[in-house]
N, C-alpha and C positions, 0 to 999 in steps of 0.2 A: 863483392861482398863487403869489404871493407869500406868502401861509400858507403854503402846502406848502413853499415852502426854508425858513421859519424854523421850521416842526416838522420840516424832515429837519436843518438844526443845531442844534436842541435837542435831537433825539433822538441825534446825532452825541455832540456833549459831553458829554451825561449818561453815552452806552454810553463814553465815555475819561474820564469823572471816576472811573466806577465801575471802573475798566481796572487788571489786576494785573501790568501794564505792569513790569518791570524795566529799568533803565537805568546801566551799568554803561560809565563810558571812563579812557581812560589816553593818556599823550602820553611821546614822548621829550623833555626838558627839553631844553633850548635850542634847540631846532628852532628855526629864521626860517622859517614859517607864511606871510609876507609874499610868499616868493619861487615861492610854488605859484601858476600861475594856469591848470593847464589838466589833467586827468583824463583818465585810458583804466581801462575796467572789464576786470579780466581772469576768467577760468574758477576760482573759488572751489571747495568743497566743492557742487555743485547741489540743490536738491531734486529728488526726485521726482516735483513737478507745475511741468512748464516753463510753463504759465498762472501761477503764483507766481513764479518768475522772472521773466519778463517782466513783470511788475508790480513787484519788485522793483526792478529795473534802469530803469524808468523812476521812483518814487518815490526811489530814490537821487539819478539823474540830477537832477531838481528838487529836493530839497533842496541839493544841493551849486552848481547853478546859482544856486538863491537866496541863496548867502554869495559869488556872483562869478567862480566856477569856470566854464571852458568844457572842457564835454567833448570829447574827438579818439577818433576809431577806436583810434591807435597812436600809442605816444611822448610820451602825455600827462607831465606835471612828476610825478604821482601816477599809481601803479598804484593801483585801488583792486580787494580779493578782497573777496565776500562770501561766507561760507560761512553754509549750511544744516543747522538739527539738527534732528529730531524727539524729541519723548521725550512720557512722560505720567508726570503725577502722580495719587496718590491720593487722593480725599477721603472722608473717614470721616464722616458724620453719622446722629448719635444726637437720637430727640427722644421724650422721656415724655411718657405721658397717665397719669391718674389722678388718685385724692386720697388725701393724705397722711395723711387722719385728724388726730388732738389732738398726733401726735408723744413727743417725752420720750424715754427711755428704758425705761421702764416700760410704758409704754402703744404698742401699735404700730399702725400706721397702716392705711388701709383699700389695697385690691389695687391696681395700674397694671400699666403694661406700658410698654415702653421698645421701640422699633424704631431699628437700625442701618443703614444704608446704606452701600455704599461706591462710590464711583465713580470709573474713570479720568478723566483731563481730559488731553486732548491739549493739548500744549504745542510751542512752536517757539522754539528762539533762532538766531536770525542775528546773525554774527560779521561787523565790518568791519573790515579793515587797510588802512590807508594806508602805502602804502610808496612812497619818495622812489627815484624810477625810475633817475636816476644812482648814490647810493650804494647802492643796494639791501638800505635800512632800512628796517623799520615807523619810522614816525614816529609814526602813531595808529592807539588802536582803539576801536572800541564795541560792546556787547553787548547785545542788546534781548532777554531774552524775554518771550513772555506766552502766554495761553491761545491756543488756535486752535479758532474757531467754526467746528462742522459744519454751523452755519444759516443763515447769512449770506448775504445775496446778494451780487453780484461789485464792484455799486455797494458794499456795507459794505465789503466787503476791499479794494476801495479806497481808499476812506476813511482805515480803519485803516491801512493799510500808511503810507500817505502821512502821517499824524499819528506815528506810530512814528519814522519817519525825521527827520519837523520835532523832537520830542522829543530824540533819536538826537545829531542836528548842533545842536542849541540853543546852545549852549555854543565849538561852532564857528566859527572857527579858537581855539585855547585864546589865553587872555592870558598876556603877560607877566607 
């Protein structure tokens, strides 16, 4: 039993080392950070699959509990939005076979063949605001995107979401 957790966290960290993970935040400069001590998550932009939300909302939840934060139904110091994007990028791969023959210019090479692929890759970026519930300012935001596996079982997207968000708040609350 204990093999099996230390190959499902090496297999964990390998699939987040190799991870095309974006991480992208920004703060309102003088904020006092110090004076937040309690969160309410509000209705963001949602995805599509409320099973991702709700995994959301609790990998948020725990992240932000782990830098001190208590979350409340309502009235929290912090409104927090997360909004939902889907998109897809493409990927272009070309790969040759053959031989090249002696080369030069003069002399030309023997036949190949070159095959192209192209593929979409589903993608997702989730947006966070933190916004300061009495003046009704973002104070901070973060931007995660990365790919989104069609393969995954619910334990990996677990996983990931939760390492996304540690990543996400790393850095959380900013320094002076």
């Amino acid at each position: 039993m204990k093999l099996t957790r230390i190959a499902t966290l090496a297999l964990a960290v390998a699939a987040f080392g190799c991870s095309t993970l974006e991480i992208n935040t920004d703060y309102a400069p003088g904020t006092d950070f110090s004076k937040y001590k309690t969160f309410s998550i509000k209705q963001g932009a949602p995805p599509k699959n409320q099973i991702a939300a709700d995994r959301v909302a609790s990998a948020l939840t725990s992240a932000l509990e782990a830098k001190g934060f208590k979350r409340v139904p309502e009235g929290g110091d912090l409104s927090v939005f997360v909004h939902f994007q889907a998109g897809k990028e493409t990927q272009i791969n070309t790969t040759g076979y053959g031989y090249g023959g002696w080369g030069g210019w003069r002399w030309g090479g023997y036949g190949g063949m070159q095959t192209t692929t192209v593929q979409e890759i589903p993608t997702g970026t989730l947006v966070v605001d933190l916004v300061d519930e009495v003046k009704d300012v973002a104070v901070w935001r973060g931007i995660a995107k990365d790919q989104i596996s069609t393969s995954a079982t619910p334990e990996e997207r677990n996983e990931k979401v939760n390492a996304v968000f540690t990543e996400l708040f790393k850095d959380f609350p900013p320094k002076k």
